[in-house]
C-alpha angles and dihedrals in degrees: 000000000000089000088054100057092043083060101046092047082049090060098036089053093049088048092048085048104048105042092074074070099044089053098043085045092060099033107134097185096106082076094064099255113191098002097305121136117236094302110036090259121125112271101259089062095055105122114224087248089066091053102038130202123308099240090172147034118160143147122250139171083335091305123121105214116176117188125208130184126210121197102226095200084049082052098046095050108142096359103126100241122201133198126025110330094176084096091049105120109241092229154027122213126197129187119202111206118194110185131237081261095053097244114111131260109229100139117082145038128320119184126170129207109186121178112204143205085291097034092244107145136222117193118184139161124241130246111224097233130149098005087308148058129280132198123158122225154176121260104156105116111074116239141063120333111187113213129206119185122191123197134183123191113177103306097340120104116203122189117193124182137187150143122245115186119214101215 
């Protein structure tokens, strides 16, 4: 009996222990739920390195996108991490979209093709998030990094390229 109840306490405590990970493993709120910044805090306390540099504003198709990129090893100085964060991507890329109209165009599909220093290619889809759109990708390696954003809004397809260099 006594031996059963050590056991189940044993499990109990290693639940109760493990599910602040579980929850911080499955916090969403770096992609701006419910109107939050990166973190959850209210918007006038976002660091630069949240919301990352603008690498990028052009006009296409009528369209206004601006890019920004944010490091994400620049972002995660002094959280405590836990678990292998070798297969972390290196960095997160938004693109803001403002319609011909100037409203902005949050609602659609966002995808990114980006060629790097070795031509090896990484394709991924973007999350909508904070009036944009989110992917995270890999830019470890210096050099060039072609970048090819698709975007469609309704039945409008908008095709935005441009070169970012890794020094």
């Amino acid at each position: 009996m006594k031996k059963t109840i050590r056991c189940l306490t044993t499990i109990a405590v290693g639940v109760a222990l493990a599910l602040p990970s579980l929850a911080l493993a499955m916090d969403h709120s770096a992609h701006g739920a419910m109107g939050a910044d990166a973190k959850g805090m209210p918007a006038a306390t976002v660091t630069s390195a949240m919301k990352g540099k603008e690498v990028r504003s052009a006009k296409v198709d009528g369209y206004q996108f601006t890019y920004h990129l944010i490091d994400m090893a620049e972002m995660m100085k002094g959280v405590p991490m836990q678990g292998d964060m070798s297969t972390m991507k290196s960095h997160h890329l938004m693109l803001f979209a403002v319609s011909p109209d100037g409203k902005p165009a949050a609602q659609g599909k966002v995808g990114y093709m980006i060629t790097g220093p070795g031509k090896a290619e990484q394709k991924t889809m973007a999350m909508a998030m904070d009036g944009g759109f989110g992917a995270d990708v890999d830019l470890k390696a210096k050099g060039d990094y072609k970048v090819t954003a698709k975007a469609v809004f309704g039945d409008k397809t908008v095709v935005d390229e441009f070169t970012y260099t890794v020094k």
